[in-house]
N, C-alpha and C positions, 0 to 999 in steps of 0.2 A: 627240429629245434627251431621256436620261436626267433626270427632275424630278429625282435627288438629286446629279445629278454638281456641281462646284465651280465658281464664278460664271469664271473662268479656263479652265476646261475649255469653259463655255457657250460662250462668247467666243471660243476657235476651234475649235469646231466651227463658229459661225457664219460667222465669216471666210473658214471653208475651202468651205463652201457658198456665198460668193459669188464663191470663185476668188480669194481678195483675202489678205496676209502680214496684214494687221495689222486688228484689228476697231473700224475708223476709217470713220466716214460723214459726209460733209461735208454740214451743214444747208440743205436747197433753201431758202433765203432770198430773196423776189422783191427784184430789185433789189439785191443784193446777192455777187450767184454768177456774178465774171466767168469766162470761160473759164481763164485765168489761176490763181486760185485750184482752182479742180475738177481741172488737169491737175497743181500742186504736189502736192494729196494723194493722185492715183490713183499720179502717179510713186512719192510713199512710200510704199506698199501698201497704199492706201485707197480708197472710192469716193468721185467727188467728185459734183458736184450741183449742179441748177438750179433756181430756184424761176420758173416762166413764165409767171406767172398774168396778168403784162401786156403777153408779147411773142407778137410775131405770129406766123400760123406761118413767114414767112420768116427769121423774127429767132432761134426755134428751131433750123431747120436748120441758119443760119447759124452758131450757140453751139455744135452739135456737130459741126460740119466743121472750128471752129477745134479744137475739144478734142482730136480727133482726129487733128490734124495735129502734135499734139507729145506724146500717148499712147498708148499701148496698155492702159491701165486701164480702167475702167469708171466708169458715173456715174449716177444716180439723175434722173431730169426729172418736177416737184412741178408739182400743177395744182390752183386750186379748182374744187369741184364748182358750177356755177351753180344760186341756189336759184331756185323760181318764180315767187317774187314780192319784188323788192326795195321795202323800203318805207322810206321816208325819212323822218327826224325831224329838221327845224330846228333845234331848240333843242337837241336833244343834241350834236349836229354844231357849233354853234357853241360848245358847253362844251367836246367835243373840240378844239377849234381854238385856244381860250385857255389848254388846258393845252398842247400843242404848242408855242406863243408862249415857253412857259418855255425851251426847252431848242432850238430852231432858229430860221431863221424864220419869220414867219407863214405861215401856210397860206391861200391865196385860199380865199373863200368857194365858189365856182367848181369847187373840187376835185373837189367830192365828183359833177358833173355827166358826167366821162369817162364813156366806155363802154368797158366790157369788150371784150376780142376774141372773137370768133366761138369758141365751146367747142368743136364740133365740128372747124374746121378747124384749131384746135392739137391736139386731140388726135390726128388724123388725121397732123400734120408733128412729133409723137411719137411715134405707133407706126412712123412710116416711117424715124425715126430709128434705133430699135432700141437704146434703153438697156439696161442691165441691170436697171432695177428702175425703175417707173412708182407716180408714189405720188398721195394726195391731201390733201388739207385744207380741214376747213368742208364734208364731202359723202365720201359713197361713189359709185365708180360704180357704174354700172348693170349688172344681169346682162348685159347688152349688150357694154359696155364689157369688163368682166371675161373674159367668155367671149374677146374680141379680143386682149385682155393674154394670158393663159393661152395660146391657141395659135399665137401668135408665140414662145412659150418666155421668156418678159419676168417677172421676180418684179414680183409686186402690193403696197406696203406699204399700209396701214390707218394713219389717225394719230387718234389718239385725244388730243382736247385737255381733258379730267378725267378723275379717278380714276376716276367713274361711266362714262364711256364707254370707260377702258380692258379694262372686262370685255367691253364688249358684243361687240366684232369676234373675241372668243375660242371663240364660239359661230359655227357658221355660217352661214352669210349668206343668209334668202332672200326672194325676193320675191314677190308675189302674180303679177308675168308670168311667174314660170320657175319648174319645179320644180328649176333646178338650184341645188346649194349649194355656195358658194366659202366658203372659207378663207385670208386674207391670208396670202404670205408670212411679213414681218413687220408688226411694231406698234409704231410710233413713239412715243413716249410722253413731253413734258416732264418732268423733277425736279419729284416735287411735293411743299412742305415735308413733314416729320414735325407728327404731331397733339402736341400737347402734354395730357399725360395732366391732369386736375384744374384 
């Protein structure tokens, strides 16, 4: 992509590189991304999306056989990377709990006790899915991982949750087990306000 061509120009070209009319990607939102929604905006020429970070891998396959059975578009399926050591803080967890109190209801103390699903076996009942774009949050995966995305033909996004981390996956990627270096398709990136100069 030409660095000085026109933010509209950017825009489809990327579109047209994901096979897609309109440069519209619908936010893997965990718990929020029924089939339903992901198939309205693949229909309008957009990719729709899942966020799975709490469903099983049957519950996976299950979200793209329905998607599938009323599109022909494409869809994006969001995973957090698991870190290796969860450490839990009481007291923080209960301040989170009573600002939550504001605005639904309480949150059981309880919550925060679930267990994750098995990383491996959703990522497994994702790559067998066959998205068009396999993305992550909270983690990269591993040259492992990466190498698996890449030669299924599946785009990789990178998400980058601050302005500091939006440089880094611009470089590419490598780790102390592999000399290989990847390079995210794309780079996810929230709106983040403008600095206010003085």
């Amino acid at each position: 992509m030409h660095p000085t061509s026109t933010p509209l120009a950017r825009a489809q070209e990327f579109a047209s590189s994901l096979g897609i009319r309109l440069p519209i990607l619908l936010a893997p939102m965990a718990g929020a991304c029924p089939p339903s929604l992901s198939i309205a905006v693949a229909n309008a020429g957009g990719v729709g999306a899942c966020g799975a970070v709490l469903m099983r891998p049957a519950e996976i396959t299950s979200w793209c056989d329905e998607f599938r059975q009323h599109s022909q578009g494409g869809f994006q399926i969001n995973l957090w990377i698991p870190a290796w050591e969860i450490r839990r803080n009481p007291e923080l967890e209960q301040r989170q709990r009573t600002f939550l109190a504001h605005w639904g209801p309480a949150v059981d103390s309880s919550a925060g006790d679930s267990v994750l699903p098995d990383f491996e076996a959703q990522f497994r009942a994702i790559i067998d899915a066959q998205p068009e774009v396999i993305s992550s949050i909270m983690g990269v995966y591993s040259d492992r991982h990466v190498t698996e995305i890449k030669a299924r033909g599946i785009l990789w996004f990178a998400t980058a949750t601050t302005s500091q981390k939006q440089e880094r996956p611009r470089t590419p990627v490598q780790t102390p087990s592999s000399p290989k270096r990847w390079r995210p398709a794309g780079i996810a990136a929230p709106s983040m306000p403008a600095r206010r100069s003085g």
